[in-house]
FIVOKOL-853405 format. One record per atom (N, C-alpha, C): z negated, y negated, x; residue in one letter; atom name. Coordinates in nm, 4 decimals. Each point is the difference from the previous one (the first is absolute). Layout:
         Z         Y         X  segu  tifi
         Z         Y         X     A    CA
...
REM end
This chain:
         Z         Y         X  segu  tifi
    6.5903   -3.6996   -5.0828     X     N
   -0.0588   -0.0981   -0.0896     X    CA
    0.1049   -0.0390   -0.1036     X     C
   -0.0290   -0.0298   -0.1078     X     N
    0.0612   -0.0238   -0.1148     X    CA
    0.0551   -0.1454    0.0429     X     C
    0.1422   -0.0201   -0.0923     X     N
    0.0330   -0.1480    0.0180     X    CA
   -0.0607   -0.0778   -0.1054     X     C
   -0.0006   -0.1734    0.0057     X     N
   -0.0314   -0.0404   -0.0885     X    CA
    0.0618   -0.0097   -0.1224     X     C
   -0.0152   -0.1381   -0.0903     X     N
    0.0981   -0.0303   -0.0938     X    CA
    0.1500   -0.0084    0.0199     X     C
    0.0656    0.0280   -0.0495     X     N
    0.1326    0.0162    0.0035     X    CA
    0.0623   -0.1455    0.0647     X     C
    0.0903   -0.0282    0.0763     X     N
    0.0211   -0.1719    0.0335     X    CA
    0.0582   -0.0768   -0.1150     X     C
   -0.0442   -0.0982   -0.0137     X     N
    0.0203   -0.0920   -0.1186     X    CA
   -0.0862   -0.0379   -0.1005     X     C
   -0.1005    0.1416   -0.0058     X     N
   -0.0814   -0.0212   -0.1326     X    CA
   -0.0950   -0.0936    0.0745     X     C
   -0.0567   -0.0675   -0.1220     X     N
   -0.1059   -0.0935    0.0217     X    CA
   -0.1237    0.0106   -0.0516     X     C
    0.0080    0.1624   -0.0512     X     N
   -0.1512    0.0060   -0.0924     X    CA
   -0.0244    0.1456    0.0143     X     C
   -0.1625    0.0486   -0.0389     X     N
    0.0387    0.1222    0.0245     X    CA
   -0.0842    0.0825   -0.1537     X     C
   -0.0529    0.0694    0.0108     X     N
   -0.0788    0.0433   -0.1302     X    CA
   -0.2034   -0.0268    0.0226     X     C
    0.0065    0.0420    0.1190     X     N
   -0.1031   -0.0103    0.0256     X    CA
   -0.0774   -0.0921    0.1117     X     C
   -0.0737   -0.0949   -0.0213     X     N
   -0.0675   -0.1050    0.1131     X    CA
   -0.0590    0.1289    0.1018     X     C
   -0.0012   -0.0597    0.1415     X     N
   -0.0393    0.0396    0.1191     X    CA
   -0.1660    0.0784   -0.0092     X     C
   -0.0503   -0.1009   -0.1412     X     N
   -0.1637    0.0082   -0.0025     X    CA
    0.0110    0.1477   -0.0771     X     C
    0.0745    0.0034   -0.0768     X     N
   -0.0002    0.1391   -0.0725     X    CA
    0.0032    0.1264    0.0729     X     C
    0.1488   -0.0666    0.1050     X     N
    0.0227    0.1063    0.0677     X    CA
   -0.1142    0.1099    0.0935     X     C
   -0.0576   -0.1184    0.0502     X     N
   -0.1319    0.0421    0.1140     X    CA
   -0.1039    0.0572   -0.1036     X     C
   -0.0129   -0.0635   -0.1070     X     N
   -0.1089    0.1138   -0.1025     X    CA
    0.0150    0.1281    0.0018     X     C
    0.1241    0.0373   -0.0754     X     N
    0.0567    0.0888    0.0110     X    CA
   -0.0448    0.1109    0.1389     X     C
    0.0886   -0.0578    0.0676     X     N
   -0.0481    0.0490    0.1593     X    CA
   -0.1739    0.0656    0.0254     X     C
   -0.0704   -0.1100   -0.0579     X     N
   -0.1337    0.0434    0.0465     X    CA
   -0.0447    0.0828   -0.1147     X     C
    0.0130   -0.0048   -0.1190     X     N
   -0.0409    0.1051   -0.1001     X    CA
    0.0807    0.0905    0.0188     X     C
    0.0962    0.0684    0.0338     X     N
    0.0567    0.1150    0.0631     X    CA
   -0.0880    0.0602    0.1737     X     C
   -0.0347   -0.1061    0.0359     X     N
   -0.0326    0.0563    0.1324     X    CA
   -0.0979   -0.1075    0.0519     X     C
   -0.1814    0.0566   -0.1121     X     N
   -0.0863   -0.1283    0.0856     X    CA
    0.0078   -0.0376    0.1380     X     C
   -0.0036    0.0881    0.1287     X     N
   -0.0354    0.0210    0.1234     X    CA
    0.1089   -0.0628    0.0772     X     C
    0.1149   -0.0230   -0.0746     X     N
    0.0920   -0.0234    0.0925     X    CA
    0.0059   -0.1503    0.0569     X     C
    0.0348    0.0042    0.1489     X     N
   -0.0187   -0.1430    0.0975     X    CA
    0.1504   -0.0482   -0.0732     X     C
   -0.0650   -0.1423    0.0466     X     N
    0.0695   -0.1451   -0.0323     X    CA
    0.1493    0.0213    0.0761     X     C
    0.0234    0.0387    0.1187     X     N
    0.1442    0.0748    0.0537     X    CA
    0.0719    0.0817   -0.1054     X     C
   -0.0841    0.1029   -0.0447     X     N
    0.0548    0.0888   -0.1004     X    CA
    0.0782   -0.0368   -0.1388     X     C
   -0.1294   -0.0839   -0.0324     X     N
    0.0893   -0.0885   -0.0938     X    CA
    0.1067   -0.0832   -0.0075     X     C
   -0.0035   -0.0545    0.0836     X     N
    0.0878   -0.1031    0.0238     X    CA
    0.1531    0.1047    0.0292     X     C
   -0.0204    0.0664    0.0621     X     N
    0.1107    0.1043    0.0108     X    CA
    0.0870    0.0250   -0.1451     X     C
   -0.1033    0.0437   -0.0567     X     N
    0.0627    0.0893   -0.1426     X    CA
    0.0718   -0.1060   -0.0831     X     C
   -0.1376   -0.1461    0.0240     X     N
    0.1039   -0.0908   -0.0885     X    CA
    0.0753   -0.1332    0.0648     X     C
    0.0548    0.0787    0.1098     X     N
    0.0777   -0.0913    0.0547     X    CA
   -0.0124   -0.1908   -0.0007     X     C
   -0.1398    0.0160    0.0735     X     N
   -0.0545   -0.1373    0.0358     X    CA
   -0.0578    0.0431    0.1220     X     C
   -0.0271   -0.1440    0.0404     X     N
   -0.0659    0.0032    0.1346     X    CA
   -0.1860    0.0043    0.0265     X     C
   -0.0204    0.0679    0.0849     X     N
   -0.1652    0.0275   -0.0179     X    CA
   -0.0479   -0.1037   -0.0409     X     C
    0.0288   -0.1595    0.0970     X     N
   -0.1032   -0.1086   -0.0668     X    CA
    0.0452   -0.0070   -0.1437     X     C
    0.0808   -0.0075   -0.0935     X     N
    0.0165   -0.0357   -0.1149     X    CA
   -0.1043    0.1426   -0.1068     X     C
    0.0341    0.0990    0.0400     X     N
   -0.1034    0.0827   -0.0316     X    CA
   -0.1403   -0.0187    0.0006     X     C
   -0.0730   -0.0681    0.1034     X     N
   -0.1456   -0.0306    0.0224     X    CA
    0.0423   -0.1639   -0.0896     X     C
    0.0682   -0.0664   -0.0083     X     N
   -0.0348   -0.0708   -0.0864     X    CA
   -0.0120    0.0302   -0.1641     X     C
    0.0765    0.0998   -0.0273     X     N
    0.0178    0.0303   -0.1636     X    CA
   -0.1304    0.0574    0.0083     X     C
   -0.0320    0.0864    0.0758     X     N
   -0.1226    0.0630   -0.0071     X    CA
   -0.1376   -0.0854   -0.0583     X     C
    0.0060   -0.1152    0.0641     X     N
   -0.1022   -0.0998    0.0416     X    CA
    0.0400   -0.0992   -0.1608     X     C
    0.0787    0.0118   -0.0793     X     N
    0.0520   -0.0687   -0.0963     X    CA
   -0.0566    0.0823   -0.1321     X     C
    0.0346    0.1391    0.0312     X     N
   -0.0604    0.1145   -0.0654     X    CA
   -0.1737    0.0228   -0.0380     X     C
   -0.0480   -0.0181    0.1413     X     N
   -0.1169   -0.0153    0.0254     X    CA
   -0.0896   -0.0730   -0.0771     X     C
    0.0684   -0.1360    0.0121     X     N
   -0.0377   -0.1231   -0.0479     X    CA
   -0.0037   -0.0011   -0.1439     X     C
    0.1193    0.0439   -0.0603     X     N
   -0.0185   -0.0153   -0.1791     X    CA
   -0.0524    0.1178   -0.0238     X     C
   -0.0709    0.0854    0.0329     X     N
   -0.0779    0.1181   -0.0670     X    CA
    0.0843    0.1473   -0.0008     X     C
    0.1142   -0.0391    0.0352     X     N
    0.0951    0.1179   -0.0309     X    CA
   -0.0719    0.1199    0.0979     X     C
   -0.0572   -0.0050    0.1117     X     N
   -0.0219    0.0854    0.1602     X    CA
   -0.1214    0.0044    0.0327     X     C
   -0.0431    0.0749    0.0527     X     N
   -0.1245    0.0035    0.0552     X    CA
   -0.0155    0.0817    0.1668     X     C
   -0.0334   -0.0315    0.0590     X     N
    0.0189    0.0869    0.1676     X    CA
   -0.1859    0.0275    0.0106     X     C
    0.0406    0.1332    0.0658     X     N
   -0.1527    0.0136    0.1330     X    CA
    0.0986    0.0176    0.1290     X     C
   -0.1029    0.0112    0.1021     X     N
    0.0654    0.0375    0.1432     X    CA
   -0.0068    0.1655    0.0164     X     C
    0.0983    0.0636    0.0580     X     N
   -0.0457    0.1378   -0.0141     X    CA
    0.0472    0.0019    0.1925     X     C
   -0.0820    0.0392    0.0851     X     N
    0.0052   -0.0044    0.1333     X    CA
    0.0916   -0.1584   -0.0001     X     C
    0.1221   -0.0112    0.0933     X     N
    0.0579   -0.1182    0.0414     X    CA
    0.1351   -0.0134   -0.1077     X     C
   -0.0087    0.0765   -0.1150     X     N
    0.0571   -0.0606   -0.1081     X    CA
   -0.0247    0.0247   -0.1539     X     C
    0.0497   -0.0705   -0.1018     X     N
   -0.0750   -0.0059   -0.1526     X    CA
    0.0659    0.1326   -0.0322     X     C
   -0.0854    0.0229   -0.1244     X     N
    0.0300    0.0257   -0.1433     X    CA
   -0.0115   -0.1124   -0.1037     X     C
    0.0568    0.0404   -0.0812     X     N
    0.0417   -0.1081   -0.0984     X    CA
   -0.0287    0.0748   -0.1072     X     C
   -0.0236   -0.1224   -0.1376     X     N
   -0.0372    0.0710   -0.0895     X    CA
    0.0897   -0.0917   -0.0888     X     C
    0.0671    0.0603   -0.1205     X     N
    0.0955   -0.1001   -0.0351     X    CA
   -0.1102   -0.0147   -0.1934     X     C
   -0.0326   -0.1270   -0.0195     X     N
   -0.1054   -0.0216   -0.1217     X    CA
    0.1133   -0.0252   -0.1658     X     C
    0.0087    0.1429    0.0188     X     N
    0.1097    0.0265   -0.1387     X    CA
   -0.0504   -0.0418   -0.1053     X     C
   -0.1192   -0.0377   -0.0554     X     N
   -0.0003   -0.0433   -0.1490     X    CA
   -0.0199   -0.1959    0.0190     X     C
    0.0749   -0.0377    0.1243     X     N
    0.0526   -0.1442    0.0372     X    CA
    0.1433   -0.0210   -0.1356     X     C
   -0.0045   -0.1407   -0.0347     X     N
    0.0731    0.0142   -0.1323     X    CA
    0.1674   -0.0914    0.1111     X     C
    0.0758    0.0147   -0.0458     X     N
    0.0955   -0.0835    0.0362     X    CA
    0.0042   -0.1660    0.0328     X     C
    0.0299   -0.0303    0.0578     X     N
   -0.0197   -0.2125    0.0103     X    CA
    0.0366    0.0011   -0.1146     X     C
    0.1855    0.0407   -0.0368     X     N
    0.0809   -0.1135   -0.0536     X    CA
    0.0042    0.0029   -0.1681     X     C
    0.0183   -0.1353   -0.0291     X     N
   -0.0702    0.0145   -0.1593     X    CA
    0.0972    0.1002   -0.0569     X     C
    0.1150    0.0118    0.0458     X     N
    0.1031    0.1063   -0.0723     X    CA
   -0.0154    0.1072   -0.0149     X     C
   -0.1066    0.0694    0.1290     X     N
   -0.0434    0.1273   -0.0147     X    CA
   -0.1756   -0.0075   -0.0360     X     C
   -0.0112   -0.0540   -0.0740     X     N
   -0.1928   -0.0360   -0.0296     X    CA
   -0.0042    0.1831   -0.0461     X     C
   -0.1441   -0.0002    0.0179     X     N
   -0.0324    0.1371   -0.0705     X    CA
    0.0455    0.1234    0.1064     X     C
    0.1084   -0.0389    0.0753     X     N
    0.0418    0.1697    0.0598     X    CA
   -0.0715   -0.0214    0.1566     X     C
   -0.0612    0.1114    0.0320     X     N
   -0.0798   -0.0095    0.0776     X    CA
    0.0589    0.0655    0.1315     X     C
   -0.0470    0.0018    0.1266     X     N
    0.0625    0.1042    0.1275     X    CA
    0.0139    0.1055    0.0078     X     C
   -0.0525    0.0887   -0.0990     X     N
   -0.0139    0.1082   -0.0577     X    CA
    0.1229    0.0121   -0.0448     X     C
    0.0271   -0.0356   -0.1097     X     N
    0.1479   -0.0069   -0.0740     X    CA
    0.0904   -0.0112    0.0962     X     C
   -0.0388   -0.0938    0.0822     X     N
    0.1664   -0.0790    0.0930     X    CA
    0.0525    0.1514    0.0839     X     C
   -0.0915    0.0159    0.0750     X     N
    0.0069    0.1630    0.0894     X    CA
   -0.0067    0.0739   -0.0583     X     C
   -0.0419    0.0633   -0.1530     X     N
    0.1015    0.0801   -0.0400     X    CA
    0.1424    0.0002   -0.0342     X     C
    0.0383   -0.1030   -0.0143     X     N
    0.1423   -0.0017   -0.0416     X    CA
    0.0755   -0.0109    0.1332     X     C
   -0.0682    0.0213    0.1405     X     N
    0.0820   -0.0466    0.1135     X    CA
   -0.0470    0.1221    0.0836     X     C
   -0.0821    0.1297   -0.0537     X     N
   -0.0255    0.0859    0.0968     X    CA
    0.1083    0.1343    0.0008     X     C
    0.0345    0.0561    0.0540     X     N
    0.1138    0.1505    0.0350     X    CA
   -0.1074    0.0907   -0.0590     X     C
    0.0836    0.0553   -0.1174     X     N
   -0.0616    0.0901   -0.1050     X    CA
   -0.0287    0.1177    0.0855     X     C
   -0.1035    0.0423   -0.0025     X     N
    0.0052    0.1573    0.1167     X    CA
   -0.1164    0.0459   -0.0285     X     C
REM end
């Protein structure tokens, strides 16, 4: 597993909420363990971003047997007035591994 932030820093580039986007638009299917893995948080904090995600429009879930797919709702525009106009679409392209 990857380490975290370096010791000392107090900030990082990207909020936790991004991170887990990320995560699930790379890999709808993947469980709440999984995630939490990659971005080095703990499962409950994961089912909460999820549930935060959920909530402002960013996510969408079905049940697929005893766990989701996810659907991540890319033409969702940004909260913050600084980024008005750029949408989830935009954000994950600029954060996906060119391939």
């Amino acid at each position: 597993m990857e380490s975290g932030p370096p010791p000392g820093s107090r900030w990082t580039f990207l909020t936790n909420h991004a991170r887990v986007l990320v995560q699930i638009s790379r890999d709808p299917g993947s469980r709440t363990r999984d995630i939490a893995a990659r971005c080095l948080l703990t499962e409950r904090a994961v089912q909460r971003i999820i549930a935060d995600l959920e909530a402002a429009g960013y996510l969408t879930h079905r049940r697929n047997g005893r766990g989701n797919v996810y659907h991540v709702v890319e033409g969702t525009r940004l909260r913050h007035p600084a980024d008005s106009g750029a949408t989830v679409a935009d954000l994950l392209a600029l954060l996906h591994d060119p391939a």
